[in-house]
N, C-alpha and C positions, 0 to 999 in steps of 0.2 A: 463416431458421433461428432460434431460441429459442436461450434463454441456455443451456440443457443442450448443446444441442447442440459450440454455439459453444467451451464451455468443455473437453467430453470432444475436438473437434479440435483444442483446444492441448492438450490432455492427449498424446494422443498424436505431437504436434510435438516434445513435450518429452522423450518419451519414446526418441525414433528416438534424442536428438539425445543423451542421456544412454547409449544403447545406444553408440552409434557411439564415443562417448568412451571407455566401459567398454572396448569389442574392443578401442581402441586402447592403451591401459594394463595390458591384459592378454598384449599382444602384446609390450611392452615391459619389462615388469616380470617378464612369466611367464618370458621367456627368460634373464632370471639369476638369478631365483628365484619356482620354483611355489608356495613359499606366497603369496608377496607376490600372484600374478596369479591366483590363488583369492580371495584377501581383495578385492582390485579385484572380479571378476566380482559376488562377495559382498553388495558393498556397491552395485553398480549393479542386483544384483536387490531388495535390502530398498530401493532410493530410487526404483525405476520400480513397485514395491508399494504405497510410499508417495503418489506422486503423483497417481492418480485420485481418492483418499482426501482429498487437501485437496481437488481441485480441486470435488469433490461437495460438501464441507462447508460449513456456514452461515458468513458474516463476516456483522460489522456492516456498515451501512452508512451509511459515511463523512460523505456527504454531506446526509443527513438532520441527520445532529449538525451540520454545518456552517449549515445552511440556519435551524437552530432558533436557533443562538447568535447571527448575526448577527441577526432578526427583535428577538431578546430586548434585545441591543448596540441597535438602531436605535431599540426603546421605551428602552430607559433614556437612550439621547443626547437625545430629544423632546425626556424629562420634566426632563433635567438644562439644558438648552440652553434651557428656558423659564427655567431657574434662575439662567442664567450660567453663563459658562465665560470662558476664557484669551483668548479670539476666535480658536483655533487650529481652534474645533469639536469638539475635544476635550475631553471633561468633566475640570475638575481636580481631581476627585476620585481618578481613579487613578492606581496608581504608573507609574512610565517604563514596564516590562516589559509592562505591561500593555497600555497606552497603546499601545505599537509592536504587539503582537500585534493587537489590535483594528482599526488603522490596516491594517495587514497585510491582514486579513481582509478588510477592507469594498473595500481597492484590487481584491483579485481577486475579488468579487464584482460589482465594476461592471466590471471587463474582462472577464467572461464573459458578460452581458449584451448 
């Protein structure tokens, strides 16, 4: 099965599962007041309208950007690490925040490895 596929059957997973919620909100809400269980129904028909609608639409993706920054991270550590550094492997040129984010990245990219 292709990604269309894959993505219109959670679409429709999602959709049962926002139905079934709606009936029930509207079974309990309508019965001590029918506007309240019109605005339920209401609002579980504009959100199962909505949902095929993201699930068709473009995202970035995610991991290209990740893929790219760490490559970029990995030349600038070479070129700094011919330079010197802290001996932590760490270039000392960046701040803490940074440092840790970077560290971050590079741990889960050798665990998914």
């Amino acid at each position: 099965m292709n990604d269309l596929g894959i993505s219109l059957l959670w679409v429709s997973m999602q959709i049962t599962v926002l139905s079934l919620f709606t009936v029930a909100v509207y079974f309990v809400a309508g019965r001590r007041r029918p506007q309240v269980g019109a605005a339920a129904t209401l609002s579980g028909l504009l959100l199962a309208a909505v949902l095929p609608i993201v699930a068709v639409s473009p995202w970035p993706d995610w991991m290209v950007f990740t893929d790219h920054v760490v490559a970029e991270f990995a030349r600038f550590h070479s070129r700094l690490a011919r330079q010197g550094s802290n001996g932590s492997g760490i270039p000392t040129t960046l701040t803490v925040s940074r440092r840790i984010c970077l560290v971050r990245i590079l741990d889960r990219r050798r665990r998914s490895c």
